[in-house]
N, C-alpha and C positions, 0 to 999 in steps of 0.2 A: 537472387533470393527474393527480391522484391515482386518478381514475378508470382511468388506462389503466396499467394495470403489467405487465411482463411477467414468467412466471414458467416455470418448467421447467428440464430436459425433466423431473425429478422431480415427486413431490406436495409438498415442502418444501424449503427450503434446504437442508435437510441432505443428504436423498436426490441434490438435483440440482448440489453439490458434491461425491458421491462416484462420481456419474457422470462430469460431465469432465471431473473427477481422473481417472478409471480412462481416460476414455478417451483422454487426453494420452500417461498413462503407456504404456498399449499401444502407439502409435504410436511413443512415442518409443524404446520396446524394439524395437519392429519395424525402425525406419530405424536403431540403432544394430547389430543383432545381419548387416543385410544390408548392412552399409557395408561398401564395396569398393575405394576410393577411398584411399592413405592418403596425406596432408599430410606433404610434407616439403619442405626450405628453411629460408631465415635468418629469426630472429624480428627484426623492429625497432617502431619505435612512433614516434608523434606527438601532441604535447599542446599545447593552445595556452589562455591564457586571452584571453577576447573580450567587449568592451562590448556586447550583444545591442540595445542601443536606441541603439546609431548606425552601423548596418553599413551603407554604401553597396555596393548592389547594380547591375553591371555588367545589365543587362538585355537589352541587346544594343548594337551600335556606337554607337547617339547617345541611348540613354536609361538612367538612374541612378535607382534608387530608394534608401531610407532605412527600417531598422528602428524602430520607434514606444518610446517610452515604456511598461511596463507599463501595461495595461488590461484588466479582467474587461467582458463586454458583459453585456445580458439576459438573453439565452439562458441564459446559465453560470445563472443560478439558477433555469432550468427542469428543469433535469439533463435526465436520460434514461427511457426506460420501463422503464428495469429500475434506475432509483432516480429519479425525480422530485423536482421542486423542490415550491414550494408558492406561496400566494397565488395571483395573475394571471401569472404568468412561462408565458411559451409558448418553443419553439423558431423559428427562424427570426424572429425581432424581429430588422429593420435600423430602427427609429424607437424612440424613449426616451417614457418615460411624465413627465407634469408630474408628478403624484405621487411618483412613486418619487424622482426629480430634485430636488425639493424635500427628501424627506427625505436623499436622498445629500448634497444640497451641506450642510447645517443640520449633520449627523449626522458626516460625513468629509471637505467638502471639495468646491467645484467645480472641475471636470475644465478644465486650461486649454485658451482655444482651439488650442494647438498641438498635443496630446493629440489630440484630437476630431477634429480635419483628420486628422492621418495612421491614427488607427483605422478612418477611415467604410470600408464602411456599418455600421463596431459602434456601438449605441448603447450609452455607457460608463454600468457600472450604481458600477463599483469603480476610480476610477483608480490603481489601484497602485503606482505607479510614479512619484506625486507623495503618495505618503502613506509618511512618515517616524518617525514616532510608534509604539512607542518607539525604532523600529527598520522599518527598511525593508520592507516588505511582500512586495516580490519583489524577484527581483537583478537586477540591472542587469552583472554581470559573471558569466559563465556560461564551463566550459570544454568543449571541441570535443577529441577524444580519436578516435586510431587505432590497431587492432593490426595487425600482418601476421604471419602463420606463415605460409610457405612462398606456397602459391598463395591460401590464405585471408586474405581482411581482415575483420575485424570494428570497425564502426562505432559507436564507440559516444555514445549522443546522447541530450542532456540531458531527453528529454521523451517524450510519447508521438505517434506519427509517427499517421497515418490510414491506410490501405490504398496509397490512391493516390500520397499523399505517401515513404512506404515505399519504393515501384515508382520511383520519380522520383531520389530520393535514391541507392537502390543501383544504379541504370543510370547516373546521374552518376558513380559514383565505379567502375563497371565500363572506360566508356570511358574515364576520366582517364586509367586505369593500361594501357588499351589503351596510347593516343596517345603513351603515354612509355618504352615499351618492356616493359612486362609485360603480355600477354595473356594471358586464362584465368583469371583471378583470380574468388573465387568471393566473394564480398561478402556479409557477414552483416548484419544490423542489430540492437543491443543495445541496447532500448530504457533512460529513465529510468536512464541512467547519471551518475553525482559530483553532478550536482546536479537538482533537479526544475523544468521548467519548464513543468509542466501540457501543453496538445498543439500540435502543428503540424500544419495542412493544408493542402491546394494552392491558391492565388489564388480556383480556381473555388470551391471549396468553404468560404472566408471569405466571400465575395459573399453564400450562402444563409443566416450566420448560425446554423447549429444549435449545438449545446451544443458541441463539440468548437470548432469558428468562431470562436466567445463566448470559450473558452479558450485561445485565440491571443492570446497575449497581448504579442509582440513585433509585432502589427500584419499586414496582408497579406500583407507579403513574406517574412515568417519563413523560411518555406521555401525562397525563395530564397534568401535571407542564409548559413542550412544548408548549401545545395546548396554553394557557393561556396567555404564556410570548408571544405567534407569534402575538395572537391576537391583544396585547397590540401594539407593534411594528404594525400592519395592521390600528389600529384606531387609534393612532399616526399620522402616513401620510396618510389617508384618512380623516381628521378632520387638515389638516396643524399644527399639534402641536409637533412636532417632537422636538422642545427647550426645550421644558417643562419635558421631558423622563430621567426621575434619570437616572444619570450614573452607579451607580452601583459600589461595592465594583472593583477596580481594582485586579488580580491576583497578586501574590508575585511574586520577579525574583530572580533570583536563583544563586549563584555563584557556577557553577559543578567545576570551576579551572581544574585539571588536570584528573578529574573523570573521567574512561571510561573501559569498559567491553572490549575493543577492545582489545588483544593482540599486546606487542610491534612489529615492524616490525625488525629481525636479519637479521644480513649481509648472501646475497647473496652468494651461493658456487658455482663452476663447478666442474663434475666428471674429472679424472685426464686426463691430454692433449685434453681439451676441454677448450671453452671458450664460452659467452652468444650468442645465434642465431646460433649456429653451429648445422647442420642438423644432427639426431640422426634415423630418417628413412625418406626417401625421397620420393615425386612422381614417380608415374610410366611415361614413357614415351609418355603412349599414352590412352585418355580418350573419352567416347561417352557422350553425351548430357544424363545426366538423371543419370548420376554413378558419385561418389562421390571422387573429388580428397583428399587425408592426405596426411599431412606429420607433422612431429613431430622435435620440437625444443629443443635445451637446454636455459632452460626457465629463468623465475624468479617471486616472488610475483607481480601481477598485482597492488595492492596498489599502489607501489613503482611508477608506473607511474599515479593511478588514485588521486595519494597527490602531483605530482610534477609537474603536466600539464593541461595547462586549457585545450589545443586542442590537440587529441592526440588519433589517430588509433592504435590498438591491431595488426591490420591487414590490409593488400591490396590485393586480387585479380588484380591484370596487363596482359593487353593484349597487345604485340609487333605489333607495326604498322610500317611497311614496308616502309611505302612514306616518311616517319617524320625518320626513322629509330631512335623510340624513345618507354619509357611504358609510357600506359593510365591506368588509377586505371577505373576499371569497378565497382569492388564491395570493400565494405569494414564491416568491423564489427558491420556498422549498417544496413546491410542488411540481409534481411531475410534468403540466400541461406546460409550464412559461420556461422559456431560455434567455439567459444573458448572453450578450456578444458586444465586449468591449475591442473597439479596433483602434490599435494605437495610428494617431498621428504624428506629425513634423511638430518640434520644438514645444512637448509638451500639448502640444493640440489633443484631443481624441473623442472618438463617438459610442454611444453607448444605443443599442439597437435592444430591443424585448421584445419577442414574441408572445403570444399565447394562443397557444393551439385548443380550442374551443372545445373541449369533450364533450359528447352525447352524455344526458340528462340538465345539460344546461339551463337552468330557468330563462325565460325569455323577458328582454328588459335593457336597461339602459345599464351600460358600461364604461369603467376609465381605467385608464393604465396610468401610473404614478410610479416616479424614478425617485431616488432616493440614495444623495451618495455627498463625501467629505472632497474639497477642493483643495488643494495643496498653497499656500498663498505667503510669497516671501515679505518679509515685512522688512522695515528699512534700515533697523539695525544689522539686517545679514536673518537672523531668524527666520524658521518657516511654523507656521499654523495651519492646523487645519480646520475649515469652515465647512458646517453642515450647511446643503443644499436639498432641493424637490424639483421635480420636474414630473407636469401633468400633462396626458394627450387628452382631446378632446374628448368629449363623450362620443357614445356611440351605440347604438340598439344592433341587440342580438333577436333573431324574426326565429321562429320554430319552422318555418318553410326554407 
């Protein structure tokens, strides 16, 4: 799988994130600057909490179906060609491997046969939904949310919909609100909203199994279970009855206390006759528009600053202004043109590298690069503090040739 990646429309991530950025952002100027349309009416809403693995679904006059138990399939850890899984995991697996199976049930637990019957044809790689330890894996209580402004509803839903799943979902809740005396309602869908619960897609498209399949994790009918509870929620406020809408099982809250996968942060080192922001290789003297200034700090864990500061740059680009004889920050770490790259070291060592990549319309002039970051530092009763540092590269003239 590793073999087949997909990559674009850029030469690198970076390029080909500041293309679909840009080209979202245009569209989204364009449809906001030519809207003609303006929403108006009463705002109301609807909110429901719901057990997601036991929705009996009306399917039609004499048949009922049932939401499943959390379940990750195979597929889910084939991922997708524009991020792949690894090992042997292919897309489209509706059969379980003895291997993996063995190591699942030894490692997490085998999947009951209750589980299994209502996921087919996913072969369950993760039953989630029967693994408790230390704390529940997925939820089992998930809530189902509506807004209305005027002629607009906006749906909003706990997971990521699939194309056709999407189409299905907002034509459900278009005609709900036909049928009960609002038509012309324009029906948004807000995906991965209050709570996440990985994707939902349509009947046909659980059948094939691919990664999105795999991560249906309420079982085949998910969708339909959806469709049902939105509807409920659209004839609720299209029929003013929004009072009357059981609340619904509330979700459990959880004490993690001190739980966390995160590794502790250790104190800070310097290499020997050094100390934090002391420059380790430097700018060059002299740069053109379009080439790429480095230079490289003696660093430290970024954490240490992103746990101790609410406001707080990695970095400044400064440009020397003559008249003020004083620096302007032009750019800084949230701009597109500079990159951080912290590279961890041995025992607490590490270096911290900035770029900035010079973009065309650059004034011509004298430049610095300025690090900015918290050192981890044990004090002698056993306590750690953390100390604010800077570290400055040399100047350095940007020539318009």
């Amino acid at each position: 799988a590793t073999m087949c990646m997909a990559m674009g429309p850029g030469d690198d991530m970076f390029e080909s994130t500041r293309i679909i950025g840009q080209n979202i952002y245009l569209k989204a100027r364009e449809l906001y600057e030519e809207a003609s349309q303006e929403v108006t009416g009463p705002l109301s809403s609807a909110h429901q909490w719901v057990n997601m693995t036991d929705v009996s679904v009306e399917i039609n006059a004499t048949h009922t179906v049932k939401t499943c138990k959390p379940a990750l399939g195979y597929s889910f850890a084939a991922g997708t060609i524009d991020g792949v899984g690894a090992f042997n995991f292919t897309q489209g697996l509706v059969e379980g491997d003895p291997f993996w199976d063995g190591i699942r049930d030894q490692l997490l637990g085998e999947p009951s046969n209750e589980t299994i019957a209502c996921q087919k044809p996913k072969p369950i790689l993760f039953s989630t939904g029967e693994m408790t330890r230390p704390h529940p894996w997925h939820p089992d209580i998930v809530d189902v949310q509506m807004a209305a402004i005027g002629s607009l509803a906006i749906v909003a839903v706990p997971g990521e919909l699939t194309t056709m799943s999407g189409r299905r979902l907002r034509e459900a809740v278009k005609r709900e609100f036909d049928s009960h005396g609002t038509p012309g309602m324009d029906v948004v869908i807000a995906g991965l909203c209050n709570v996440y619960t990985h994707y939902i897609t349509t009947y046909e498209e659980y059948q094939a199994q691919r990664y999105e399949a795999a991560s249906t994790i309420y079982g085949p009918h998910t969708l339909s279970a959806y469709i049902q509870l939105y509807r409920g929620l659209a004839r609720a406020i299209a029929t003013d009855a929004v009072q009357d809408l059981p609340r619904g099982p509330e979700p459990p809250v959880f004490n993690i206390g001190n739980l966390t996968l995160v590794p502790s942060l250790i104190a800070d080192r310097v290499p020997a006759n050094k100390t934090f922001g002391d420059v380790l290789q430097d700018v060059r003297r002299q740069y053109r528009v379009g080439e790429v200034a480095e230079v490289t700090f003696v660093g430290m864990n970024p954490r240490n600053s992103a746990e101790n500061a609410t406001k707080h740059n990695f970095l400044t680009v400064e440009r020397y202004t003559s008249t003020s004889y004083s620096w302007h920050v032009v750019q800084n770490d949230a701009s597109w043109d500079t990159r951080f790259y912290w590279t961890k070291g041995l025992l607490g060592q590490s270096n911290v590298t900035i770029e900035w990549h010079i973009p065309h319309g650059t004034e011509p002039g004298v430049y610095r690069i300025r690090y900015f970051g918290h050192c981890r530092k044990r004090l002698s009763d056993g306590h750690t503090v953390s100390i604010p540092f800077e570290g400055t590269s040399s100047v350095f003239e940007i020539t318009s040739l």
